[in-house]
C-alpha positions in Angstrom: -54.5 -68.5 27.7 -58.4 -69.2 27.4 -60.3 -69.8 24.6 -62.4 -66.8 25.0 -59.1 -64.6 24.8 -58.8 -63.3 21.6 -55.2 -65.4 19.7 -52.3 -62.4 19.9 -51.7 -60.2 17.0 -48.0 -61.9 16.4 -49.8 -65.6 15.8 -52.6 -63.8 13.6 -49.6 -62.2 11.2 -48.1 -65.8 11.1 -51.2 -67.4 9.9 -51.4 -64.7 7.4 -47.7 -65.1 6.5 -48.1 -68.9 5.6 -51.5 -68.7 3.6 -49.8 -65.8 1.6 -47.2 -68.6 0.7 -49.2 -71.3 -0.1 -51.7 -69.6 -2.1 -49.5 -67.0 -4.0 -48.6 -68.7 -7.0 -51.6 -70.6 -8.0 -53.5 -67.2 -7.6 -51.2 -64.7 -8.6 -50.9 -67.1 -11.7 -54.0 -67.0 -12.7 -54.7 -63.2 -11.8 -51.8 -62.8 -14.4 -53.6 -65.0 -17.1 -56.4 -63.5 -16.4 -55.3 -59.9 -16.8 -53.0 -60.6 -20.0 -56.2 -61.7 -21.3 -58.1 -59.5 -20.8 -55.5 -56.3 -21.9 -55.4 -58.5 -25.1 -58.9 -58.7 -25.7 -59.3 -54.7 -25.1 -56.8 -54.3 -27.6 -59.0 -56.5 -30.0 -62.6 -54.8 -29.7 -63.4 -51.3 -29.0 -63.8 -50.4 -25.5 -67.3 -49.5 -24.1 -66.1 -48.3 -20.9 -65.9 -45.1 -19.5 -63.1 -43.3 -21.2 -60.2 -40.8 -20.8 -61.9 -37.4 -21.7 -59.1 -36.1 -24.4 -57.7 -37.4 -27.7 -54.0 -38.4 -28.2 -52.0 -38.2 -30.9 -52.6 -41.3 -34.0 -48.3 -42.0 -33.5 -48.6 -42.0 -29.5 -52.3 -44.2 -29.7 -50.4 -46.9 -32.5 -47.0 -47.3 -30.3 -48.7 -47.7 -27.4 -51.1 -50.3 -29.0 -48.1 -52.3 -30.5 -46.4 -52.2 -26.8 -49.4 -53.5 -25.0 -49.7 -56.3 -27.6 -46.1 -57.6 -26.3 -46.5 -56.8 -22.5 -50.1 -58.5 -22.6 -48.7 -61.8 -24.6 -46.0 -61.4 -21.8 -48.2 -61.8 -18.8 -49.7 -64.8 -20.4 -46.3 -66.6 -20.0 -45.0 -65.3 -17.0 -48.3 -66.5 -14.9 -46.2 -69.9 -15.8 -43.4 -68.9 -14.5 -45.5 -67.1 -11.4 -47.0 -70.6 -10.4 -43.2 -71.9 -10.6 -42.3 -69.3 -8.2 -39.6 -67.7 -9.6 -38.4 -64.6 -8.3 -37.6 -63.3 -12.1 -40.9 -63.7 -13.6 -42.6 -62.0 -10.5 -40.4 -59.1 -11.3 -40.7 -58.9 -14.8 -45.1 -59.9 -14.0 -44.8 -56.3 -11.7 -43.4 -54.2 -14.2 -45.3 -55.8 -17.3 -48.9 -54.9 -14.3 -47.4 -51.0 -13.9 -46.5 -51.0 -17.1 -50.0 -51.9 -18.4 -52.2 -49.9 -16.2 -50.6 -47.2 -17.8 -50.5 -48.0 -21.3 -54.2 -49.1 -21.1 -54.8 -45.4 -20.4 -53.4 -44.5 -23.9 -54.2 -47.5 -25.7 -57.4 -48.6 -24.4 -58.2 -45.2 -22.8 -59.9 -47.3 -20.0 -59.9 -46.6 -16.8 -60.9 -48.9 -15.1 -58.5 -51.7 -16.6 -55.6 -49.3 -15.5 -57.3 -49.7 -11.7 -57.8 -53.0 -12.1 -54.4 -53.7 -13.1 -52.8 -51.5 -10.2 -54.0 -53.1 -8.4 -53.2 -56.8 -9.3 -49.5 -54.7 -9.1 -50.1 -54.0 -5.4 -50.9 -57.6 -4.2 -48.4 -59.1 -6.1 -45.9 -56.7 -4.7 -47.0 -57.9 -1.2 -46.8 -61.2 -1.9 -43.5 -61.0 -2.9 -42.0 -63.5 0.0 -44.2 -66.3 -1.8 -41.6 -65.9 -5.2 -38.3 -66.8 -3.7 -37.0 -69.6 -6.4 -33.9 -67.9 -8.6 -33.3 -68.8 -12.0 -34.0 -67.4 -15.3 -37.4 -67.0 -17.8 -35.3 -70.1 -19.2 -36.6 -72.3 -16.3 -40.2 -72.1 -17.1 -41.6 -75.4 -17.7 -43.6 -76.3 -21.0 -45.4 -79.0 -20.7 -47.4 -80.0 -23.5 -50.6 -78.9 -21.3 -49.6 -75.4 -20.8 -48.5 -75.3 -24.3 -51.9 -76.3 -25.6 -53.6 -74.2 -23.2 -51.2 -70.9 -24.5 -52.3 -72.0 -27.9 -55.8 -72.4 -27.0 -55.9 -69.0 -25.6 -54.3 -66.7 -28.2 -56.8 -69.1 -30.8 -59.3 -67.2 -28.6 -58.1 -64.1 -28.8 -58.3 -64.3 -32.1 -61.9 -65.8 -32.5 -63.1 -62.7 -30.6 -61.5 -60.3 -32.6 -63.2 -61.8 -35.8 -66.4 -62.1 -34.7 -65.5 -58.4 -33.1 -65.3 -57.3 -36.7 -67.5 -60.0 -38.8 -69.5 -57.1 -40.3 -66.3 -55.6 -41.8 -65.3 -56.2 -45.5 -61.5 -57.3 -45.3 -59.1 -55.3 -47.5 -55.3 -55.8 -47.9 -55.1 -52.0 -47.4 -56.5 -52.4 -43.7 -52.7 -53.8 -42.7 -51.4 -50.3 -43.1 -54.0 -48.5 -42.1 -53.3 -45.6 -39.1 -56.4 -43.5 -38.3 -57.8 -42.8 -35.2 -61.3 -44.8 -35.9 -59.5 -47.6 -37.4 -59.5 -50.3 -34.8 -59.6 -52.9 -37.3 -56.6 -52.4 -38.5 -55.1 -52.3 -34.9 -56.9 -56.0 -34.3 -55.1 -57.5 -37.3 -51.6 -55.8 -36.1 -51.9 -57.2 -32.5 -53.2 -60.6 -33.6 -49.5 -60.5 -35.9 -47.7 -59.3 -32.4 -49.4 -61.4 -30.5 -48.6 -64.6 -32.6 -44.9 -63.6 -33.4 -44.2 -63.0 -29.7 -45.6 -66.5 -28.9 -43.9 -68.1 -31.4 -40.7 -66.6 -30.5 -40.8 -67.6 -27.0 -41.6 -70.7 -27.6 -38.4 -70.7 -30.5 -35.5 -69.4 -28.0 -37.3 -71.6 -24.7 -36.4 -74.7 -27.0 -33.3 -73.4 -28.3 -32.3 -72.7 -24.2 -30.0 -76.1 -22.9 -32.0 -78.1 -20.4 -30.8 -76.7 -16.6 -28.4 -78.5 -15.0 -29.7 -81.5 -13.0 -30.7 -80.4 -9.8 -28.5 -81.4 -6.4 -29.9 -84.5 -5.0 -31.3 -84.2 -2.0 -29.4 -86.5 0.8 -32.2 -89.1 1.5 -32.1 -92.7 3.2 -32.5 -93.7 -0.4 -29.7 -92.2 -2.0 -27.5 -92.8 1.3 -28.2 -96.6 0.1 -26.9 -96.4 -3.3 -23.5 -94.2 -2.1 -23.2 -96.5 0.3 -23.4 -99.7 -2.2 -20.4 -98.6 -4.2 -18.4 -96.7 -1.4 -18.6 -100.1 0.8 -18.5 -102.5 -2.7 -15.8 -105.1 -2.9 -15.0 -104.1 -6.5 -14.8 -100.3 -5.8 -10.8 -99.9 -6.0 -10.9 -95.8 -5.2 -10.9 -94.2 -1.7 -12.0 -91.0 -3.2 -15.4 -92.4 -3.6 -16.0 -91.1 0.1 -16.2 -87.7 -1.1 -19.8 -88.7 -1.9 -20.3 -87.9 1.3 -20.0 -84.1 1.2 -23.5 -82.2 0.1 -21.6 -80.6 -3.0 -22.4 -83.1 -5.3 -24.4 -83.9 -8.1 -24.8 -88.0 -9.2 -25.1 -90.5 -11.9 -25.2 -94.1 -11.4 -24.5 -97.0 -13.7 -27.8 -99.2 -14.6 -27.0 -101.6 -12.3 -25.8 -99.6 -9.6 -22.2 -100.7 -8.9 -20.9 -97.1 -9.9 -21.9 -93.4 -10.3 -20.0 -90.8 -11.2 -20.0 -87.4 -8.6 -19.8 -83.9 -10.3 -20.2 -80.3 -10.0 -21.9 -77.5 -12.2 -20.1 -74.0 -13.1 -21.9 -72.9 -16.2 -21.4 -75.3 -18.7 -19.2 -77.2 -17.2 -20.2 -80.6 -15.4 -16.6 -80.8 -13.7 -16.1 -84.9 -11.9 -14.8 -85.5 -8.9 -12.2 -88.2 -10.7 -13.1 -91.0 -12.9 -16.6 -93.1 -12.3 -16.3 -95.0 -8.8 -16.9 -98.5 -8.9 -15.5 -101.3 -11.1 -13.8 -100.6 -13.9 -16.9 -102.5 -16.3 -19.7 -100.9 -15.2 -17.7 -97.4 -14.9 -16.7 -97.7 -18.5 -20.7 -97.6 -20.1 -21.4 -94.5 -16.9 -18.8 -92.4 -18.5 -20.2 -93.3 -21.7 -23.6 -92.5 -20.8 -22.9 -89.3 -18.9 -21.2 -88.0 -22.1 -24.7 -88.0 -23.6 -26.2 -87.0 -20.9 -24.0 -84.0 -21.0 -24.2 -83.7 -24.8 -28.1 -83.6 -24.2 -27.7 -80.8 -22.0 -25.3 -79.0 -24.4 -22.8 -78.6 -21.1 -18.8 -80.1 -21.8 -18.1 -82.7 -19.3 -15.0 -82.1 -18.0 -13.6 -85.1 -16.0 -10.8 -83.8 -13.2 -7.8 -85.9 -11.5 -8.0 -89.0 -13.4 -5.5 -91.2 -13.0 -3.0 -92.8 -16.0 -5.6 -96.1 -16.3 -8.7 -94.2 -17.6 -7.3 -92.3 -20.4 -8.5 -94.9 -22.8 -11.6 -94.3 -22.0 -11.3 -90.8 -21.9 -9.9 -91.0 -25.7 -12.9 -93.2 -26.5 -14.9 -90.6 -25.5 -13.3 -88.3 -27.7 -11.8 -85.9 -24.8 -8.3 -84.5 -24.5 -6.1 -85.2 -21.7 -3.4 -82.8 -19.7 -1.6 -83.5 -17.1 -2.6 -81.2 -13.9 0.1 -82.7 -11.1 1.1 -86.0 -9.5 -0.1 -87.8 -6.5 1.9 -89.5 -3.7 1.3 -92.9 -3.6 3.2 -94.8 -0.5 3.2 -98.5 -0.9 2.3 -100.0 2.6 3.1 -104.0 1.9 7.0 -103.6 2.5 7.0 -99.8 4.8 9.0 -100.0 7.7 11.0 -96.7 9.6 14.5 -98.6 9.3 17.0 -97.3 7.5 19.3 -94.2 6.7 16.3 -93.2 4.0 13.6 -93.0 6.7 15.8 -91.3 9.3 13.6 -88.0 9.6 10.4 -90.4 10.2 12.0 -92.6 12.9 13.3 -89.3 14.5 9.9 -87.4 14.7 8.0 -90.7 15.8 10.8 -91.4 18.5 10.2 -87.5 19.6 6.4 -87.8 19.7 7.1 -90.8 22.1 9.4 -89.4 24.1 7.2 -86.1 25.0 4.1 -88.5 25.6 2.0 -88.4 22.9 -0.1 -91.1 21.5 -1.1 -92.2 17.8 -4.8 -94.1 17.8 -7.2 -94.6 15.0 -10.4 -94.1 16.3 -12.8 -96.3 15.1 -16.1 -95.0 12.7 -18.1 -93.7 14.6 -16.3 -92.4 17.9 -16.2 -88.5 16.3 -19.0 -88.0 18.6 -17.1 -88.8 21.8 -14.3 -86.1 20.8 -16.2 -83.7 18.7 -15.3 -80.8 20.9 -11.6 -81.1 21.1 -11.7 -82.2 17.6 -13.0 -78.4 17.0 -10.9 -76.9 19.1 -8.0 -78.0 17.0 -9.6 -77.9 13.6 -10.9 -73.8 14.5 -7.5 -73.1 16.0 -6.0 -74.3 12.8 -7.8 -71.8 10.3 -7.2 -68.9 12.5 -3.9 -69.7 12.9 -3.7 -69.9 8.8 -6.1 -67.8 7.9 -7.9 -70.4 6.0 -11.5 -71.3 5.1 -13.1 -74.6 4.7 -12.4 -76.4 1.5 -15.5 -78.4 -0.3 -15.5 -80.4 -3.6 -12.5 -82.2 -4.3 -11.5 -82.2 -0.4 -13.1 -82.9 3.0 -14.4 -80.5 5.8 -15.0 -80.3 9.3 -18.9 -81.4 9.2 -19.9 -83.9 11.7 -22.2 -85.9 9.7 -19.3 -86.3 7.1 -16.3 -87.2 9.4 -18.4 -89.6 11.9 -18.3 -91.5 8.7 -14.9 -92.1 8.6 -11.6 -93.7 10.9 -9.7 -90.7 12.2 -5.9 -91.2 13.0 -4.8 -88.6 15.6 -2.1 -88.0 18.2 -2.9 -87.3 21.4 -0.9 -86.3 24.9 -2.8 -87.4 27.3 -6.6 -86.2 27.1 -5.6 -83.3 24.7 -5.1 -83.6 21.0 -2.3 -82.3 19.1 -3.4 -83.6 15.5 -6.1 -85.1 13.4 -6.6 -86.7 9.6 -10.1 -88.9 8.9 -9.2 -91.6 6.6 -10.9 -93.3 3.3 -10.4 -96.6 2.8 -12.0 -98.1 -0.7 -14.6 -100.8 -0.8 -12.1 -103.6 -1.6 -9.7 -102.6 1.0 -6.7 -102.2 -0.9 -6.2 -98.3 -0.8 -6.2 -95.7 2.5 -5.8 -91.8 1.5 -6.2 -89.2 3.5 -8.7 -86.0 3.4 -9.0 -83.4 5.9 -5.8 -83.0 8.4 -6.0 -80.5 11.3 -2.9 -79.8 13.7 -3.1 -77.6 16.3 -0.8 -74.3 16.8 0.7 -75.3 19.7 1.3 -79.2 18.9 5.6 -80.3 18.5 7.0 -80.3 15.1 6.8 -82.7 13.0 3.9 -84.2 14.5 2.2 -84.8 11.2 5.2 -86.6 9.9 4.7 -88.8 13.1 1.3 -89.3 12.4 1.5 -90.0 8.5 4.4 -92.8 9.2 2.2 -94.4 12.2 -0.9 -94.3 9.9 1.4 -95.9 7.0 2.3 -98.6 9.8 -1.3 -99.0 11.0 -2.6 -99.2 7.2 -0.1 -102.2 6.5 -0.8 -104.6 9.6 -4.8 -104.2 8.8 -3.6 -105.4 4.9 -3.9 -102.2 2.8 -1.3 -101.9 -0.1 -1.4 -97.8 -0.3 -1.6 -94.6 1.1 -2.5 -92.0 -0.8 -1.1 -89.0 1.2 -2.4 -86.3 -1.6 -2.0 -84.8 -4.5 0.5 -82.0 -5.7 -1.1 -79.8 -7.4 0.7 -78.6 -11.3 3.9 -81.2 -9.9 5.9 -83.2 -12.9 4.5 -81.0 -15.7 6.6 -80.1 -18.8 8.5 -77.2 -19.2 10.0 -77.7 -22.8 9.5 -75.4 -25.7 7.4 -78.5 -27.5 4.8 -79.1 -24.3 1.4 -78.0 -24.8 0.4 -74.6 -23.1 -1.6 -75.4 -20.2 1.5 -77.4 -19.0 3.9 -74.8 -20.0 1.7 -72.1 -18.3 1.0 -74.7 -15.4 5.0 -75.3 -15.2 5.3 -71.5 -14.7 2.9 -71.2 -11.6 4.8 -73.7 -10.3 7.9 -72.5 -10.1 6.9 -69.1 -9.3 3.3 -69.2 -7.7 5.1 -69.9 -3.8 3.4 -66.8 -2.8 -0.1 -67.8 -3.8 -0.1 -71.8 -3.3 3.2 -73.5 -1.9 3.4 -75.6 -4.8 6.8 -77.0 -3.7 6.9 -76.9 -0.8 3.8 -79.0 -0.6 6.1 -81.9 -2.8 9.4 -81.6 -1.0 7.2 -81.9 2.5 5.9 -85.6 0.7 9.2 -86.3 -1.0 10.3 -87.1 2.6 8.2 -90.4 2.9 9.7 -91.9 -0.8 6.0 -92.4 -2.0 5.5 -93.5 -5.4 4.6 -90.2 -8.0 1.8 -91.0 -9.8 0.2 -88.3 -12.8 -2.7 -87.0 -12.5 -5.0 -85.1 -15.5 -8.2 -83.0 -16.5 -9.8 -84.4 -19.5 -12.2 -82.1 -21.3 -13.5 -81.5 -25.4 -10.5 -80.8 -27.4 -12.9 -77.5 -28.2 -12.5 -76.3 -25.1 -9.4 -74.5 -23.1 -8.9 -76.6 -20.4 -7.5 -74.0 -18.5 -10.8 -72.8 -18.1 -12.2 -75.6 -16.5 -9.4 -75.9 -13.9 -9.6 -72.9 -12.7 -13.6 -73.4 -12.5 -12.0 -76.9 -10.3 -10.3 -74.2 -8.3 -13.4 -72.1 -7.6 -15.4 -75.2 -6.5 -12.8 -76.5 -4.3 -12.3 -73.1 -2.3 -15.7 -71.5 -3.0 -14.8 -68.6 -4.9 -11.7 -66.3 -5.8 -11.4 -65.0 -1.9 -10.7 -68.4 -1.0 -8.9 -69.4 -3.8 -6.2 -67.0 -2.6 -5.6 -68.2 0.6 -2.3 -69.6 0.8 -2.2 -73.1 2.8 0.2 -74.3 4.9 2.6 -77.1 3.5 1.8 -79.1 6.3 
């Protein structure tokens, strides 16, 4: 295309598009200043402008006068909010213009304010695209600037409605005067509706708890500190991987040799275990995210934390219940002889004979196998009718699992199963997260994989595999135990058509792991049941997933 040829129509509209976006809020904001401002000021002196040609009754002129006073004090903090972008106050900024444009007939009986103000409406209806952030009024920021410059304009306000009315003797009477020529009296009203609305903002904006802390966003630089404690010598827990997933929200110790990972549902900051990293510098974290969270006025909830950091939890004045046991396998002395590890020799010795293959695949080679890799994972939730899992468990997500080993079975160039593996930064622990099987794979080819990955963990020196937790397993069923346990106990025993509670057990009993508890500490204030069930909403994104049943496999 020449330069002489006019740019098409569809670039033009783009152009337009982007300058709406960028200019919007600084704009609109002040257009909204500007226009509470000068509704407030009408209200103040009497208008000179041309007028609405009939009288209207003294109750109808008063309440409409006492309105606009609000809705005018309104639009002076919303154009913060406006410049902040947020969806709710450009709502609540349109209805305050419409509302105003009509008001301003009966209170101000101006008409050209009412024009004015429709249309301020009508632009910042079309720039609506520009206001896109959600949140609450709540999320307005108050800096001590804006707050001074709020102060500075209502002191105006009031200035000009003195000097307005210098030449008028002031009378205590004037307070309660209605009359239809008394707009003194309807200056020293305002200025008290003005002032009270302001004050009470500003009142219930302190009183609101401070949002939560927003998601980091995954840069090289905070890649660099996960990466610090995931890959530490002294970080003992393999669960630190989950890091890796873009669920989660941080805190790191001082010194950077642990952070804790956690989630938000309302109040609750909900951790993804105890704080990673070694068990000195996780100690004064935990310490120091209970403030944090206390700051905030949000309960920190801390969720499948194992027996050795209940002291702290105490310390910190929490309460502990036990939510289930994990299968720990000790690796150091694991071998497939023996009448006890019959059913693993047999499915290992079946895999063999039918030509499969067991290989780690080193960090880094997800690439090379991606598709089949997807073939199997896809195959697998359609074949269960499952969704993806987040928060306390992996997903398929390429840039988390070519972060990882992955021990899979193959037959030939076709793969049967899958299972990426953590190992902690000292080395001592494996677990595994995501495992994928495909439909058509040989029975018990997990069980073939899980004993050659228990083999392959103890010839390259680690001393466990974690092969997952059972949810609401070993709980307390007697009269005495407290509630969430006995109501925990009950799901247990009869929740098998919602979650295979155990069946998911007796499928790891199989491998003679070691059971170790599990439990949700929270503020003794607080039902704990609660806050598990918000885990369970994290972990499966919402009540549709939550009632998936999974496989016990």
């Amino acid at each position: 295309m020449s330069d002489s040829q006019p740019r098409p129509p569809h670039m033009i509209h783009q152009l337009g598009r982007e300058l709406v976006f960028l200019v919007a809020p600084p704009v609109f904001a002040a257009v909204t200043a500007l226009s509470g401002l000068i509704v407030l000021a009408a209200l103040m002196i009497p208008g000179q402008v041309s007028r609405v040609p009939f009288d209207l009754p003294l109750p109808l002129l008063e309440a409409s006068h006492f309105v606009s006073s609000i809705v005018g004090t309104a639009l002076l903090i919303l154009s913060l909010g406006i410049r902040q972008r947020l969806h709710s106050a450009w709502v609540m900024a349109l209805v305050a213009f419409i509302l105003l444009a009509g008001l301003s007939l009966v209170a101000g009986r101006d008409v050209l304010l009412a024009i004015a103000l429709g249309v301020a409406a009508l632009g910042l209806f079309a720039a609506r695209p520009a206001f896109y952030r959600s949140g609450a009024l709540s999320r307005i920021w108050l800096s001590p600037q804006r707050l001074s410059i709020l102060i500075l304009m209502l002191a105006g306000l009031a200035w000009l409605g003195f000097f307005a009315y210098r030449n008028v003797a002031y009378r205590d009477d004037l307070w309660w005067t209605f009359a239809l020529d008394s707009d003194v009296s309807r200056f020293f009203r305002a200025l008290v509706v003005m002032s009270v609305t302001m004050v009470l903002f500003f009142f219930w904006r302190l009183l609101q708890p401070p949002a939560a802390p927003r998601q980091q966003e995954m840069t090289p630089q905070l890649e660099a500190r996960i990466a610090a404690v995931t890959n530490g010598a002294e970080t003992p827990q393999p669960e630190a991987a989950l890091a890796w997933l873009s669920d989660k929200r941080f805190e790191f110790s001082e010194d950077g040799r642990a952070f804790i990972m956690y989630g938000v549902r309302g109040r609750n900051w909900i951790t993804m275990g105890p704080p990673m990293g070694p068990e000195d510098a996780s100690r004064t974290l935990a310490f120091a995210m209970k403030r944090k969270a206390d700051r905030a006025n949000a309960n920190l909830v801390f969720y499948a934390v194992p027996t050795g950091f209940l002291p702290v939890a105490l310390d910190l004045g929490l309460v502990a219940r036990k939510i289930g046991e994990t299968a720990i396998l000790p690796l150091e002395d694991f071998s497939l002889e023996g009448p006890a590890r019959a059913k693993l020799r047999h499915a290992v010795n079946r895999l063999n004979r039918e030509g499969g293959r067991f290989e780690v695949l080193p960090v880094g080679a997800f690439d090379a196998h991606q598709e089949e890799m997807r073939r199997v994972s896809d195959a697998w939730l359609n074949h269960h009718a499952g969704e993806e899992k987040a928060f306390t468990l992996g997903r398929f997500d390429p840039d988390y699992l070519r972060r990882f080993p992955i021990a899979s079975i193959w037959q030939d160039d076709r793969l049967w199963a899958f299972a990426n593996v953590w190992r902690s930064g000292d080395g001592k622990a494996l677990s595994i997260d995501l495992m994928r099987v495909a439909p058509d794979a040989p029975p018990a080819v997990m069980d073939a994989l899980f004993a050659e990955l228990a083999i392959w963990g103890r010839d390259e020196g680690a001393k466990t595999l974690d092969l997952g937790m059972a949810p609401l397993s070993g709980l307390a069923s007697e009269r005495e135990a407290n509630a969430l346990a006995r109501l925990g106990n009950f799901i247990y025993a009869h929740g098998g058509e919602v979650y295979g509670f155990d069946g998911l057990r007796r499928y790891k009993e199989k491998f003679q792991p070691d059971w170790q508890p599990l439990y949700l500490c929270g503020p003794e204030r607080q039902n704990l049941a609660f806050a598990l069930a918000d885990v369970a909403l994290l972990t499966s994104g919402g009540l549709r997933g939550l009632l998936k049943r999974p496989s016990s496999s």
